[in-house]
C-alpha positions, -999 to +999 in steps of 0.1 A: -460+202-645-452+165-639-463+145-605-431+120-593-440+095-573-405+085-555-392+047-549-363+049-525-341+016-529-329+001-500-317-036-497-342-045-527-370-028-506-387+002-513-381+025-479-387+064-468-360+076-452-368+106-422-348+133-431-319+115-447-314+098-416-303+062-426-310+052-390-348+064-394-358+038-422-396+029-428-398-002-456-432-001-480-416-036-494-416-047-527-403-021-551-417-031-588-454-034-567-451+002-552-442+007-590-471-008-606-490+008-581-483+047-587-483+033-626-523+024-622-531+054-603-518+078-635-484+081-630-460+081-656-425+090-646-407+075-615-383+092-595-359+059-578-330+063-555-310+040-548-299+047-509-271+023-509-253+035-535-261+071-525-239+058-491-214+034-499-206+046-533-218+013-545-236+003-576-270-013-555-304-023-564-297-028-598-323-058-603-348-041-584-344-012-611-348-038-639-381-049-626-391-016-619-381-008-662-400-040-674-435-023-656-432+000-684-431+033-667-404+060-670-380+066-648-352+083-637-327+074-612-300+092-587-278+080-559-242+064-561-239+071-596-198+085-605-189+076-633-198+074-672-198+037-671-223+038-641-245+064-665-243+038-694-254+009-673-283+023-664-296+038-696-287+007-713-312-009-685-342+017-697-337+044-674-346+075-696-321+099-670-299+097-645-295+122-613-260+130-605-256+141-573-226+146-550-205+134-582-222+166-598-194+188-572-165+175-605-178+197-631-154+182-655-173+149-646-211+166-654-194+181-687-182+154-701-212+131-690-236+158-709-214+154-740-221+118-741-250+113-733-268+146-740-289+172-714-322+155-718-305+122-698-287+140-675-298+154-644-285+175-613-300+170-579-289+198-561-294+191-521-297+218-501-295+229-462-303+268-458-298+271-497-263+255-490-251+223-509-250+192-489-235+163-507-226+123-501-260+109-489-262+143-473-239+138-445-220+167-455-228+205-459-203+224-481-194+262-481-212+264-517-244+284-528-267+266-543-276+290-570-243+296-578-238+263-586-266+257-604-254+288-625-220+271-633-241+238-643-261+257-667-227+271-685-218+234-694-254+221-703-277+213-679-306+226-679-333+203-655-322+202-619-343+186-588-339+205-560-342+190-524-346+211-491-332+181-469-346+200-437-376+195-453-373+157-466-397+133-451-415+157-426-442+164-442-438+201-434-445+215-469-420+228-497-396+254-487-415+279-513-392+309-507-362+289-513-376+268-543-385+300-558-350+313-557-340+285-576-365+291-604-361+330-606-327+331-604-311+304-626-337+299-654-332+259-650-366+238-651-364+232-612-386+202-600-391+208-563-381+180-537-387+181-502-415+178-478-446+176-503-477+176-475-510+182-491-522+194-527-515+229-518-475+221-519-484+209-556-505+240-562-471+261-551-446+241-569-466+251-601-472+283-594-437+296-584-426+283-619-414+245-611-417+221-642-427+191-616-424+178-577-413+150-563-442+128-539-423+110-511-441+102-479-476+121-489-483+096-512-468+069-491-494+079-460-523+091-479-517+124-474-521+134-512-541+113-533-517+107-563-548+101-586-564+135-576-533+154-580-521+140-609-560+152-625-557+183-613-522+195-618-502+175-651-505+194-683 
C-alpha cells in the first residue's frame, strides 16, 4: 500500500479544487515547497495534476513539474495529457508515469501509448459519478460503466488504474468504499482509491478492500491525516 500525497497545478500554484469545481479554488502556493514538504515527512511518490491542462487541453505547469522532478521524489502526473508526444515530454522531464484521463475514452490512443512506452508508465484515471465515467476536467458524465471500461483497458495492457469518486473529491466525506471495492473485485486491476480521504480510517479501508495505494488531497492539506503517521502505519 502506497500513501500519495497530491499537488494540484494551477497557474504555477499548488491549489485544492472543491469537488472539481474550478470556481471553488483554494491555493497552498508554491508547488516544489508543498513538494519538499510531503518529501520530509516520508513520502515518496507524488501524485501532480495539472488543472489547466486537465481544462483547456493545454500543456501547463510544465516548469513547475521540473522543479517538483529536481526535489527528487517520484512522481506521476495526469491532466491534459493526449497525445504520445505529450507522454514523451514528460517522462523525458523525470516523471516515472503519466495518468491518462479523458484521452483514455480513444482506446486506440491507450494501446498504442502502452506499446511505447510500456504498462508500468502508463496510467488510467478512471473518474467516476455513481460508478459512471465522467471525463474532460469532469464537466461531462458519459453513458459508460466504469468497470466495464476498466475491463476493456485491461484487454490492451493496463493494469494500475486510480480511481476517483468525484462526488466525493475534496469533501472530506470519506472514500466511497462500496464503489472502490467494485473496482477492485471485479476487474483485478491494482486500483489506487481517489476521492474524499478524511481520517486514517479511509487509509485503513483502502487497504483493506484490496487497493494497492490512496490518493491524500485535502486531509493532508488541513491536518486532518497526519501524512507522517499514516505513512508509518500503513506503506509496506
Amino acid at each position: 500500500m502506497k500513501l500519495y500525497p497530491a499537488i494540484d497545478l494551477h497557474d504555477g500554484k499548488a491549489v485544492r479544487l472543491y469537488k472539481g469545481d474550478y470556481a471553488q479554488v483554494t491555493e497552498y502556493g508554491d508547488p516544489v515547497e508543498m513538494a519538499k514538504k510531503w518529501k520530509s515527512l516520508g513520502a515518496t511518490f507524488l501524485h501532480l495534476v495539472d488543472l489547466d491542462g486537465a481544462k483547456d487541453g493545454k500543456f501547463a505547469n510544465l516548469e513547475a513539474v521540473k522543479g517538483i522532478v529536481a526535489t527528487g521524489i517520484d512522481c506521476e502526473l495526469g491532466g491534459g495529457v493526449r497525445d504520445l508526444s505529450h507522454i514523451e515530454a514528460l517522462l523525458n522531464v523525470g516523471v516515472k508515469r503519466v495518468i491518462l484521463g479523458s484521452s483514455a475514452l480513444n482506446l486506440e490512443f491507450v494501446k498504442s501509448a502502452v506499446e511505447k512506452f510500456g504498462n508500468e508508465k502508463i496510467v488510467i484515471g478512471i473518474d467516476c459519478k455513481n460508478m459512471m465515467v465522467a471525463t474532460h476536467g469532469w464537466l461531462n458524465v458519459t453513458d459508460i460503466s466504469a468497470v466495464e471500461f476498466a475491463l476493456k483497458l485491461k484487454e490492451i495492457g493496463i493494469k494500475t488504474i486510480i480511481f476517483t469518486d468525484i462526488a466525493k473529491d475534496g469533501t472530506l466525506e470519506g472514500i466511497n468504499v462500496l464503489q472502490t471495492k467494485r473496482m477492485v473485485d471485479e476487474t483485478g486491476l491494482e486500483i489506487i482509491a481517489s476521492g474524499g480521504a478524511k481520517t486514517s480510517d479511509d487509509i485503513k479501508n483502502a487497504k483493506e478492500i484490496g487497493c494497492c495505494g490512496i490518493i491524500l488531497g485535502k486531509s493532508i492539506y488541513s491536518g486532518a491525516i497526519d501524512l507522517e503517521e499514516a505513512i508509518k502505519k500503513f506503506e509496506d
